[in-house]
C-alpha positions in Angstrom: 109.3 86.2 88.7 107.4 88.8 90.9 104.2 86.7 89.6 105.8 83.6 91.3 107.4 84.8 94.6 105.3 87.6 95.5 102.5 84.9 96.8 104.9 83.0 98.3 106.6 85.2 99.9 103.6 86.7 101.3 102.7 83.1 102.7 106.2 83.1 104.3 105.6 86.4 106.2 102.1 85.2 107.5 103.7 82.2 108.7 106.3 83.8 110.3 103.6 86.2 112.0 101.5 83.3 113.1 105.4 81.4 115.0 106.6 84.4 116.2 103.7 86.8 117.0 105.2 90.1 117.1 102.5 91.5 120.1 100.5 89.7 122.5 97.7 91.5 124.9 99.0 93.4 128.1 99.0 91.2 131.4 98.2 88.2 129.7 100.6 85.0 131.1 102.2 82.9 128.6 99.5 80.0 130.0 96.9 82.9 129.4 97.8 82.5 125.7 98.8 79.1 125.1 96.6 77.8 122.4 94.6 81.1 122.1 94.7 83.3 119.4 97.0 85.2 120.5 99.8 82.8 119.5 98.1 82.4 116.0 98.2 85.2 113.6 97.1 88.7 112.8 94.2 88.1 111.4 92.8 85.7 114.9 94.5 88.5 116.7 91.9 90.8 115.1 88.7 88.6 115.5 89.8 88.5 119.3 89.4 92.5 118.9 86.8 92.6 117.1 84.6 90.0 119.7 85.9 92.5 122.5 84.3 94.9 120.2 81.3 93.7 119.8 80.9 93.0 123.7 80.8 96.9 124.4 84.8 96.5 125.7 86.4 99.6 123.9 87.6 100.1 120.4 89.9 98.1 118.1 92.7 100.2 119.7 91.5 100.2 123.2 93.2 96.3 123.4 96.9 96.8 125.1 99.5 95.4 123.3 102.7 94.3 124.1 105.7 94.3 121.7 107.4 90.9 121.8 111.2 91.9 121.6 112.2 87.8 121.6 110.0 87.0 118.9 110.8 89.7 116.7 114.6 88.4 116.5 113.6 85.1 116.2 111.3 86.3 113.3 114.4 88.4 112.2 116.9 85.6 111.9 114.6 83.0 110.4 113.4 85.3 107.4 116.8 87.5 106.9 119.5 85.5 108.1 118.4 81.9 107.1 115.8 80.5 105.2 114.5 84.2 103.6 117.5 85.0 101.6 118.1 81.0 100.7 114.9 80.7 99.7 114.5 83.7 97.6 118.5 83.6 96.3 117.7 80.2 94.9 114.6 81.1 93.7 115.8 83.8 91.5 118.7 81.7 90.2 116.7 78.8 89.0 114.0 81.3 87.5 116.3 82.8 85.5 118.1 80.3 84.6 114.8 78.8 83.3 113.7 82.0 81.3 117.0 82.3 80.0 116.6 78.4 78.3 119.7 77.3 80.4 120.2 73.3 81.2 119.5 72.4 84.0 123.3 71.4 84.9 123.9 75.3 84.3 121.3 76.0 86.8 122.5 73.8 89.4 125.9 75.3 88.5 125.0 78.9 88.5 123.6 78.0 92.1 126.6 76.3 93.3 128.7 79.7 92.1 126.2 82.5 92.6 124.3 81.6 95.8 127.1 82.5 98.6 128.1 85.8 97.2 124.5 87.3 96.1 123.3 86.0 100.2 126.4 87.7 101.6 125.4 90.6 99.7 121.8 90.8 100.6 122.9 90.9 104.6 123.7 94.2 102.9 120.0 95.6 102.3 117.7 93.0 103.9 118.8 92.7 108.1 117.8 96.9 107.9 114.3 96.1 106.0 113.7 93.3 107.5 114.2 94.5 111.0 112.1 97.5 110.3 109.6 95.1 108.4 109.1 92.8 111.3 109.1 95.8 114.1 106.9 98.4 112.9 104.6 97.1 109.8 101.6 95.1 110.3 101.5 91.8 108.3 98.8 92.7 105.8 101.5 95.6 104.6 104.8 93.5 105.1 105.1 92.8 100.9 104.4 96.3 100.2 106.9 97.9 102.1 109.5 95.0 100.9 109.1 95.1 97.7 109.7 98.7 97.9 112.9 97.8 99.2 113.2 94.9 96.7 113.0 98.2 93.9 116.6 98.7 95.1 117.6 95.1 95.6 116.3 94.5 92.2 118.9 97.0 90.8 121.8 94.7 91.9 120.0 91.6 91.1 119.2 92.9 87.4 123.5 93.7 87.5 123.7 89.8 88.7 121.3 88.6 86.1 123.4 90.5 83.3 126.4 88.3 84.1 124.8 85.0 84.4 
């Protein structure tokens, strides 16, 4: 299962980096970065300091950064609160239901019964990761730190997969 959501999950959180940019450059303007990279990704955010590098204007740390307290939420809500735990929730119902040799009308039916309570659960673990996730790790170490978190999310997953 890790094999299969790992990547994607992964994919989700650089996507999410690249919509809701968690730090833009001091004093620019938001026409300043319309269309730059600024309003791209990490990794575009890092060539930008690395050309500034390269032009004899500081260090990778000399470029001012501004936290983006709007963006974060919005970041936030869509991962944790929305499409984040559906996508992941469902995810782990139809992969087990697959491992386990289940038809596919006990699948859609394990789904139908399982997905409200293990989401209302997870607002539980995730908003408090996530928050911390999204605020204070870069994107290149977002899966690390949650899948440490997913150790003890597991836990209760493994208890939910026992009963399925």
């Amino acid at each position: 299962m890790v094999v299969i959501c790992a990547p994607l999950n992964y994919l989700w959180q650089a996507w999410l980096e690249r919509t809701f940019p968690g730090w833009t450059p001091a004093g620019a303007s938001r026409a300043d970065l319309k269309g730059t990279t600024e309003l791209v990704s990490f990794e575009q955010r890092r060539g930008r300091d690395e050309r500034l590098l390269e032009a004899g204007q500081g260090s990778l740390h000399d470029v001012p950064k501004v936290r983006r307290w709007d963006n974060i939420a919005k970041k936030w809500f869509t991962d944790c609160i929305v499409l984040g735990a559906l996508f992941n929730t469902l995810a782990f119902l139809i992969l087990m239901g697959l491992m386990k040799g289940k038809t596919l009308s006990r699948i859609v039916m394990d789904v139908r019964v399982e997905t409200l309570g293990i989401i209302w659960n997870s607002y539980k673990v995730w908003p408090v990761a996530n928050f911390v996730s999204t605020t204070y790790v870069p994107v290149e170490r977002r899966i690390v730190f949650l899948s440490g978190c997913g150790l003890v999310w597991n836990v209760y997953m493994s208890l939910v997969a026992a009963r399925l």
